[in-house]
MIRO-847543 format. One record per residue: residue in three letters; y, x, z of N, C-alpha, C, O in turn. Coordinates in steps of 0.02 Angstrom, whole numbers, padded with zeros to 5 digits, always signed. Example, Ala and Ser with C-alpha at 12.3 -4.5 7.8 and 13.67 -1.06 7.14 Angstrom:
// MIRO-847543
ALA-00284+00660+00390-00225+00615+00390-00165+00660+00390-00166+00712+00423
SER-00112+00642+00354-00053+00684+00357+00002+00645+00394+00057+00670+00402
//
This chain:
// MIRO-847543
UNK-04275+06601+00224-04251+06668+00238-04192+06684+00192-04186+06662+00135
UNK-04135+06742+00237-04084+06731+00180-04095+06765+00125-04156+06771+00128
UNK-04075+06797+00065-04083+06834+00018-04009+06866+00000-03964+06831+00022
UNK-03997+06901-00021-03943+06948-00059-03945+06964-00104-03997+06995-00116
UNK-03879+06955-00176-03910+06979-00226-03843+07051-00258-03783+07042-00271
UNK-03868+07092-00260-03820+07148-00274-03804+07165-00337-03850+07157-00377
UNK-03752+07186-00360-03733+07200-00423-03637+07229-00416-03596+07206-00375
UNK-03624+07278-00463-03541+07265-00453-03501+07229-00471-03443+07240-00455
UNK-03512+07192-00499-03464+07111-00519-03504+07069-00561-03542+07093-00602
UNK-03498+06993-00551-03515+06941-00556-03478+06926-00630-03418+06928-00642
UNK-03523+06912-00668-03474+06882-00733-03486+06808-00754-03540+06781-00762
UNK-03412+06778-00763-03445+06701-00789-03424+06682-00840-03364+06688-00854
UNK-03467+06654-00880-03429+06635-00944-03401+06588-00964-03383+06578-01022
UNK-03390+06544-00904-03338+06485-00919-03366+06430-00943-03419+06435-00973
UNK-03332+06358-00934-03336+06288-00962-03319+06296-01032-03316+06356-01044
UNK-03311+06270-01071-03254+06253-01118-03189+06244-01112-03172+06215-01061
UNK-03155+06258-01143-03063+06273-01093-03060+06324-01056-03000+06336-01052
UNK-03091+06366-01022-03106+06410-00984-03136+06471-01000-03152+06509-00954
UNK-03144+06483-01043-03198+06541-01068-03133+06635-01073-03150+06677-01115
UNK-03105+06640-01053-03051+06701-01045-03118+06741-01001-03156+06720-00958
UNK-03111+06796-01029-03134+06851-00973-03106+06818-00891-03059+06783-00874
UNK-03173+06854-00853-03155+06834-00793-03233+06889-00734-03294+06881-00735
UNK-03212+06913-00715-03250+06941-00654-03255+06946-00606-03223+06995-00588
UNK-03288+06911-00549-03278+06927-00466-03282+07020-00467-03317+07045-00511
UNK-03264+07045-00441-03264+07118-00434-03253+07158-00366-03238+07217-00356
UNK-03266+07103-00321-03273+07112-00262-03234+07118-00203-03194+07071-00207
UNK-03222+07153-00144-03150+07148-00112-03124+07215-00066-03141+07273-00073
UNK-03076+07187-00017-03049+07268+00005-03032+07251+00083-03043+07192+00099
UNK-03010+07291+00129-03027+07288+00166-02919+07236+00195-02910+07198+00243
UNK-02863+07258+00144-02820+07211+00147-02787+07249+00067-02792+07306+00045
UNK-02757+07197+00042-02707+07210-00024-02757+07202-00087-02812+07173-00087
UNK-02728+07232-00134-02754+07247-00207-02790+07311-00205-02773+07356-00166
UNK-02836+07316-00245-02874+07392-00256-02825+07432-00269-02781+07417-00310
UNK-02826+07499-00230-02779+07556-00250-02828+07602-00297-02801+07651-00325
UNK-02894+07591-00307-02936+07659-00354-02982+07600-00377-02995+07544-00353
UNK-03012+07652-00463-03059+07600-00475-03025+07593-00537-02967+07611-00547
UNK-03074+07558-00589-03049+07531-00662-03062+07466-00652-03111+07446-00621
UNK-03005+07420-00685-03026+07372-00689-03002+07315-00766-02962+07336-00808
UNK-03018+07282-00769-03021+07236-00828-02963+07179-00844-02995+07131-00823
UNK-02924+07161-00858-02898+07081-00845-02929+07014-00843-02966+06981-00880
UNK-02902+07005-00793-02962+06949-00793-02997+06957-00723-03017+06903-00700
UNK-03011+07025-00675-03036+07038-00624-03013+07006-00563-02953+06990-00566
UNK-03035+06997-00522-03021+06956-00470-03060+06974-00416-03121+06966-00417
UNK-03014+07007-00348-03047+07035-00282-03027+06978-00218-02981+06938-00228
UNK-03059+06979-00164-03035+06941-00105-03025+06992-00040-03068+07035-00029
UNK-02980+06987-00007-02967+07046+00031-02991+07009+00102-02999+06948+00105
UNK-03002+07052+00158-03027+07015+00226-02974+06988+00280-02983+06976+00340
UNK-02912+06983+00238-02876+06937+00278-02846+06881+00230-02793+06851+00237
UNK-02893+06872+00179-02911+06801+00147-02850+06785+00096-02827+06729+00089
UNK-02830+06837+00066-02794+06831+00009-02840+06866-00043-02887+06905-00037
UNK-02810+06835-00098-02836+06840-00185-02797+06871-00215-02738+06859-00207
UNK-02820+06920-00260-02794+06958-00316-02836+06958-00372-02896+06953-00381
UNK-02775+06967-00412-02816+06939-00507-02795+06994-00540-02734+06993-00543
UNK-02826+07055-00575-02793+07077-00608-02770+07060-00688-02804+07042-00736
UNK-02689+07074-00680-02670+07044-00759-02673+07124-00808-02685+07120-00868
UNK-02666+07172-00785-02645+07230-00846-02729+07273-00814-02753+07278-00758
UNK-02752+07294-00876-02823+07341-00855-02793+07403-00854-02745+07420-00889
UNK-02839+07454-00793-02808+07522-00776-02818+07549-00738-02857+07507-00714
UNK-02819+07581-00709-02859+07625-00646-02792+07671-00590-02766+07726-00587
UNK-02787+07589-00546-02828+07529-00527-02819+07468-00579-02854+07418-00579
UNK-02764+07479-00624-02728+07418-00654-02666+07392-00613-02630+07431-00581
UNK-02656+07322-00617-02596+07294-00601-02615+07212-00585-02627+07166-00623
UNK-02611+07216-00515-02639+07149-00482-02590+07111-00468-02537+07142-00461
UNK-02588+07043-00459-02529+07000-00440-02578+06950-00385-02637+06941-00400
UNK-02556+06929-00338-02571+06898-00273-02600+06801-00299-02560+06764-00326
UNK-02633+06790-00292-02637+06719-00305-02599+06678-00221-02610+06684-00161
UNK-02546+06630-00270-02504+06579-00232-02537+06566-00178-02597+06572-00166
UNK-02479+06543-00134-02499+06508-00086-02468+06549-00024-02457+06609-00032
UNK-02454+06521+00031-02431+06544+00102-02482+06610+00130-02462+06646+00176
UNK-02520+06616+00113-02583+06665+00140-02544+06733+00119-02534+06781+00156
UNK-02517+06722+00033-02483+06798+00017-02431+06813+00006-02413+06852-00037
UNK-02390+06774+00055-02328+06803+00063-02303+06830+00149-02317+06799+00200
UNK-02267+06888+00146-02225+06895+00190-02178+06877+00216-02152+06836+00179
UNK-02135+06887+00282-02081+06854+00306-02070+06897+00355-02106+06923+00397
UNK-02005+06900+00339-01971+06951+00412-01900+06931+00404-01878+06908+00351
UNK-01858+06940+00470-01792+06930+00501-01749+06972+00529-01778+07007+00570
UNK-01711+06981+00527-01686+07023+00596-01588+06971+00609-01548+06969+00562
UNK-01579+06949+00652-01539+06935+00680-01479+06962+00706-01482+06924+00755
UNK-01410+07006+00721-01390+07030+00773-01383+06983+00856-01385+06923+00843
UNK-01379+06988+00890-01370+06954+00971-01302+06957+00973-01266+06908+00967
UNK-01275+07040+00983-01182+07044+00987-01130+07075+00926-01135+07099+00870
UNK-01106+07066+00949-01031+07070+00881-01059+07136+00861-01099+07173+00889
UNK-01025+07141+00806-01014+07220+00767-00956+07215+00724-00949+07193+00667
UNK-00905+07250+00782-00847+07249+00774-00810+07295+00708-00807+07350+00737
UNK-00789+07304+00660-00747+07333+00619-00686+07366+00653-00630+07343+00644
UNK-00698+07428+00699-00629+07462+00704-00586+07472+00659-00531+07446+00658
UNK-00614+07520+00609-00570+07537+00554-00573+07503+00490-00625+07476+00469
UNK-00508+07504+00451-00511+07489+00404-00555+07492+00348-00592+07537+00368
UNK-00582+07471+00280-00606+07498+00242-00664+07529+00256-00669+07574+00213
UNK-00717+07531+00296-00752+07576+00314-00832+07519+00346-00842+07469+00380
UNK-00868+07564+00309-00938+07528+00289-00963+07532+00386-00953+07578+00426
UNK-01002+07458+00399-01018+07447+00463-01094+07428+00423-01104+07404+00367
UNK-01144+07448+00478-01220+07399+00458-01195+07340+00508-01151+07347+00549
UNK-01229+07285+00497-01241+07230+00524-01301+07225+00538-01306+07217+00599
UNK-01362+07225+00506-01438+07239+00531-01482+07282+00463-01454+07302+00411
UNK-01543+07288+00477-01577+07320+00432-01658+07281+00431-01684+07237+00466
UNK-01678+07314+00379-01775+07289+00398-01790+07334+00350-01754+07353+00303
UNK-01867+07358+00371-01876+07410+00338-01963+07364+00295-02012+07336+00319
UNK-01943+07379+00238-01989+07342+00174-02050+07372+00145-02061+07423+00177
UNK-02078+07367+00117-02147+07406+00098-02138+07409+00037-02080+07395+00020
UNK-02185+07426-00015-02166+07438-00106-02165+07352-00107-02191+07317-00064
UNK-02135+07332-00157-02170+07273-00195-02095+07211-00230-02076+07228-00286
UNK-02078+07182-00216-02035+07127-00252-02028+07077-00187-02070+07039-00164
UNK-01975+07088-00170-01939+07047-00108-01858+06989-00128-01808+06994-00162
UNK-01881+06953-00095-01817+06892-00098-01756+06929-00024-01768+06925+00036
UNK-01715+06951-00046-01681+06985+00018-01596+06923+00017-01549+06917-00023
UNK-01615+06889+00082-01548+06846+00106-01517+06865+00161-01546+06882+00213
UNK-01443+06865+00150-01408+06897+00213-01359+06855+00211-01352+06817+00163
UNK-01313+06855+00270-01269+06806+00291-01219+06825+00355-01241+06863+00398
UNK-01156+06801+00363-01118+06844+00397-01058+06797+00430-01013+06773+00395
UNK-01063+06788+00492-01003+06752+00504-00936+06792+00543-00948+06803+00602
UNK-00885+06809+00526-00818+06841+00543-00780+06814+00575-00771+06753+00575
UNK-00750+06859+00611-00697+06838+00652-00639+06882+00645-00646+06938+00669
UNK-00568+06865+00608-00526+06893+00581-00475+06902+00629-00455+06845+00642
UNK-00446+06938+00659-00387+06942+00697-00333+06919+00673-00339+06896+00616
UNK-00278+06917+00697-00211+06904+00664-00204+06955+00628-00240+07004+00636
UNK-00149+06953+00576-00115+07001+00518-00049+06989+00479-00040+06968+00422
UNK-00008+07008+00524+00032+06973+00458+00065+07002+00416+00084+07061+00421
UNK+00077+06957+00362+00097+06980+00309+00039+06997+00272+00049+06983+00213
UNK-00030+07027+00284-00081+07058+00256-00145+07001+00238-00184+06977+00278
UNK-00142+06993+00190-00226+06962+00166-00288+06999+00191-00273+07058+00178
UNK-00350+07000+00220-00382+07021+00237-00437+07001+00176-00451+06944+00156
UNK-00460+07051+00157-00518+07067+00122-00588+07073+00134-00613+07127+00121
UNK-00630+07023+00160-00697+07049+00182-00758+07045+00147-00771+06992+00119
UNK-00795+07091+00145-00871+07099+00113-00927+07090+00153-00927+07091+00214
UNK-00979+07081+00115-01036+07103+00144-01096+07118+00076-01102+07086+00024
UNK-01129+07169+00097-01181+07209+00044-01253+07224+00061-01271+07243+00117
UNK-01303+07210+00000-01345+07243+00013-01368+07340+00005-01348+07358-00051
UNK-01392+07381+00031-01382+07435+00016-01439+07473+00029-01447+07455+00087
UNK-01510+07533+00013-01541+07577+00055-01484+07631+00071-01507+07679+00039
UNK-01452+07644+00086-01416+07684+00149-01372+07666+00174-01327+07631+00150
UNK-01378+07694+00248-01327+07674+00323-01276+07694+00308-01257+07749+00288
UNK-01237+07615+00323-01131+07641+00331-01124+07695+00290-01105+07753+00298
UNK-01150+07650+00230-01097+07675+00163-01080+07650+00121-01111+07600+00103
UNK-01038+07665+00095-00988+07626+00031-01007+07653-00050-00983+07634-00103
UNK-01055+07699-00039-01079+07749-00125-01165+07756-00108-01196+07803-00131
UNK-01199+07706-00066-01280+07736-00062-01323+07755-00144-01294+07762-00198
UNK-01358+07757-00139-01391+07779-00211-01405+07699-00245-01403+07689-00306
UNK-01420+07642-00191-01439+07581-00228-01377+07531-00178-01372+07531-00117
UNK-01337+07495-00226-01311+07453-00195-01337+07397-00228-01320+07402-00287
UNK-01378+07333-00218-01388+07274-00241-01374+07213-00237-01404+07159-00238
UNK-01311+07236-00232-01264+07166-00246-01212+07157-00175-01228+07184-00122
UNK-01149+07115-00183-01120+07113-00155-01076+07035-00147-01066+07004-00199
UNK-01055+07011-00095-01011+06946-00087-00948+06947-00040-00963+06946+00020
UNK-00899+06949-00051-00832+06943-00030-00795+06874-00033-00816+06829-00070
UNK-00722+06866+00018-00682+06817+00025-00609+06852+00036-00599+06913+00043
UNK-00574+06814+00037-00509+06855+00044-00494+06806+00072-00494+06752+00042
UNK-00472+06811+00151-00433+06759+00202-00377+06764+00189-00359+06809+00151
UNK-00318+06705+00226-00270+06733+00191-00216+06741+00228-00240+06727+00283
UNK-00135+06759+00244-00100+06798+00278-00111+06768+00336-00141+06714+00330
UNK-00092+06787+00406-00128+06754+00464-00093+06793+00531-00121+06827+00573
UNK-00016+06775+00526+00004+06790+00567+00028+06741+00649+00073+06753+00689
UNK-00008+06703+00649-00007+06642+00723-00078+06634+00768-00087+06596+00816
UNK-00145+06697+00729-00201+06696+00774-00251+06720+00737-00247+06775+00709
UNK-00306+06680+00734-00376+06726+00704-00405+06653+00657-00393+06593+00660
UNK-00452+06700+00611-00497+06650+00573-00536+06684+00548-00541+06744+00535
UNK-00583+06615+00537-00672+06609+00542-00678+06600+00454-00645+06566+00415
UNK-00725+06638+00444-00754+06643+00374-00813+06664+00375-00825+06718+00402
UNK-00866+06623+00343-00917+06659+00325-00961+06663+00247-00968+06617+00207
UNK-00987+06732+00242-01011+06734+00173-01116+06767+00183-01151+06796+00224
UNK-01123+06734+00105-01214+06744+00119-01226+06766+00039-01197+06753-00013
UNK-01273+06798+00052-01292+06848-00033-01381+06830-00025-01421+06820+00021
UNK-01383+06834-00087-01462+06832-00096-01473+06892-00171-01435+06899-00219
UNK-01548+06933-00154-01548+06950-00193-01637+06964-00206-01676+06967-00158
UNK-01658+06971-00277-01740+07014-00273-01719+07065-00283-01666+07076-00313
UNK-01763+07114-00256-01762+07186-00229-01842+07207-00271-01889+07168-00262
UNK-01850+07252-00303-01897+07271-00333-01900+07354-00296-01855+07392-00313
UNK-01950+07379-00247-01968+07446-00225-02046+07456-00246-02093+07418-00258
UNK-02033+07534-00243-02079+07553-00276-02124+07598-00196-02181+07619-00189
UNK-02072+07596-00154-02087+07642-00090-02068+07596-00038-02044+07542-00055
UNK-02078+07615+00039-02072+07578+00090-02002+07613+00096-01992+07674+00095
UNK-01956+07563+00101-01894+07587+00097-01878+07535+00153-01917+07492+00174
UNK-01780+07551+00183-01755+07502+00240-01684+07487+00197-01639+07523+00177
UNK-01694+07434+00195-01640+07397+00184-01581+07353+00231-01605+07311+00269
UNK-01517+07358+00232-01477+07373+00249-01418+07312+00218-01393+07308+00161
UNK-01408+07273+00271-01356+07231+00251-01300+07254+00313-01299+07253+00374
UNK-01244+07277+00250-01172+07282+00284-01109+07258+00290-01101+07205+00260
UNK-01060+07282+00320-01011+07249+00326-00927+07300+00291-00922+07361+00299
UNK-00883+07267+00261-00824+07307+00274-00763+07261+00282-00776+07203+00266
UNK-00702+07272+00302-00629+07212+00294-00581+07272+00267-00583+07334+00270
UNK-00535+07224+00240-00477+07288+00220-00423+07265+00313-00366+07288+00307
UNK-00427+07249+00343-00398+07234+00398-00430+07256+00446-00482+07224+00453
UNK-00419+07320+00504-00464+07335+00555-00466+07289+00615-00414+07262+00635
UNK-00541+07276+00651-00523+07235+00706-00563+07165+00686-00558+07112+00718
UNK-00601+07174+00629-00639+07120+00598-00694+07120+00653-00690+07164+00696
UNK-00755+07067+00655-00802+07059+00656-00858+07022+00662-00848+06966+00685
UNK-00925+07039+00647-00991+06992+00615-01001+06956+00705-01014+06989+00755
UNK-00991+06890+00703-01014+06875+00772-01097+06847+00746-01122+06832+00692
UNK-01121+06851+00814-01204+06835+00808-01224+06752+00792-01282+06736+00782
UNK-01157+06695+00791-01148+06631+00797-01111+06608+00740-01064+06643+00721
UNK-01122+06567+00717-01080+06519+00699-01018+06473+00705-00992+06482+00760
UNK-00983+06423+00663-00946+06387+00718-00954+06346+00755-00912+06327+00795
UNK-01011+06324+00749-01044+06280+00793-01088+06281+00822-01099+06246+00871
UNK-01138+06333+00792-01211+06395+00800-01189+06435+00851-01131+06453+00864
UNK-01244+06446+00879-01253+06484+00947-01287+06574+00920-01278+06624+00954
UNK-01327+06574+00853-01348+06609+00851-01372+06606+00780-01372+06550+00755
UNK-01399+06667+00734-01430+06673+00671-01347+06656+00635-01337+06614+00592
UNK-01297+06698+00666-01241+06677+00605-01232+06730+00562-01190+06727+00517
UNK-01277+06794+00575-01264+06851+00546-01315+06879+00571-01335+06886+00628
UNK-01349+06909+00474-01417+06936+00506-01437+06935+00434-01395+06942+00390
UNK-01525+06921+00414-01552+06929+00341-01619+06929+00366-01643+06956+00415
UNK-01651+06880+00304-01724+06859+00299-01724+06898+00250-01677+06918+00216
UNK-01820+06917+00242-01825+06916+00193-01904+06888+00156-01947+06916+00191
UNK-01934+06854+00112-01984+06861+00092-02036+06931+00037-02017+06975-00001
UNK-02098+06911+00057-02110+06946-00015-02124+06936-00052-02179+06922-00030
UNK-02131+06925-00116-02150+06877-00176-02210+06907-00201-02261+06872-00209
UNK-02208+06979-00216-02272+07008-00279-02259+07089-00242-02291+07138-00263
//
């Protein structure tokens, strides 16, 4: 017959080499405990089969995810068609994804298509940002540029990619954009040899 044995956390005291505080302390229904005191050293299992350890004691404390593919995230977003740069100087989104609190790997990438210009160097960017088509949002996190160069007999292909960690504290949307100092720029959805994913941003989540 089965048996059950109840208590609020399991304590073990370790091998030799092993002896650090340590407590099963039970689990949640997904994530880290949001209420509750807990110890360093604590350790919950959530029901979609990820592990949390807490490292700092506190109520709830401060949990970090134990490794492995189970606790990390992944998201994409792609564009399909151009997003053309009418005007000069002037902040375009290219795509967005909207993130939850926590410590994210944010990669973006951008392939251009420059019109003719001549006489004029064309200047192009691309940024990470939380706010839409702008050039001053409250967080800009980082930025990558090229400068093509005078291009008066046709058009040219350039492309640039930024990576960055992103530390939120809130579910925020993040925002990879575009600007050229030359109007008439723009992010095609391809590559030069790519059909598609030439402009767009992954991102993971780390912690």
């Amino acid at each position: 017959m089965a048996q059950s044995i109840s208590q609020e956390a399991v304590i073990n005291t370790g091998l030799p080499g092993a002896t650090a505080a340590s407590r099963y302390a039970g689990a949640t229904a997904s994530g880290a405990p949001v209420s509750g005191t807990f110890a360093v050293g604590d350790f919950i299992i959530d029901q979609s089969g990820k592990f949390y350890v807490c490292t700092a004691a506190g109520t709830p404390g401060t949990w970090g995810a134990v490794g492995g593919s189970s606790a990390l995230t992944y998201n994409s977003s792609y564009i399909a068609s151009a997003v053309t740069m009418t005007s000069a100087s002037t902040a375009y989104n290219i795509t967005s994804l909207s993130l939850t609190a926590g410590t994210w790997l944010v990669n973006g990438n951008a392939s251009f298509y420059s019109p003719s210009n001549t006489g004029i160097p064309n200047q192009l960017e691309i940024y990470l940002t939380d706010t839409s088509a702008s050039l001053s949002g409250t967080n800009i996190y980082g930025s990558s540029w090229c400068m093509s160069p005078n291009n008066s007999s046709g058009t040219s292909l350039c492309a640039l990619s930024i990576s960055r960690i992103i530390t939120l504290s809130t579910t925020t949307t993040i925002y990879l954009e575009c600007v050229a100092s030359v109007a008439g720029c723009s992010a095609r959805p391809g590559g030069y040899n790519v059909a598609s994913n030439g402009s767009g941003m992954n991102v993971i989540k780390i912690a």
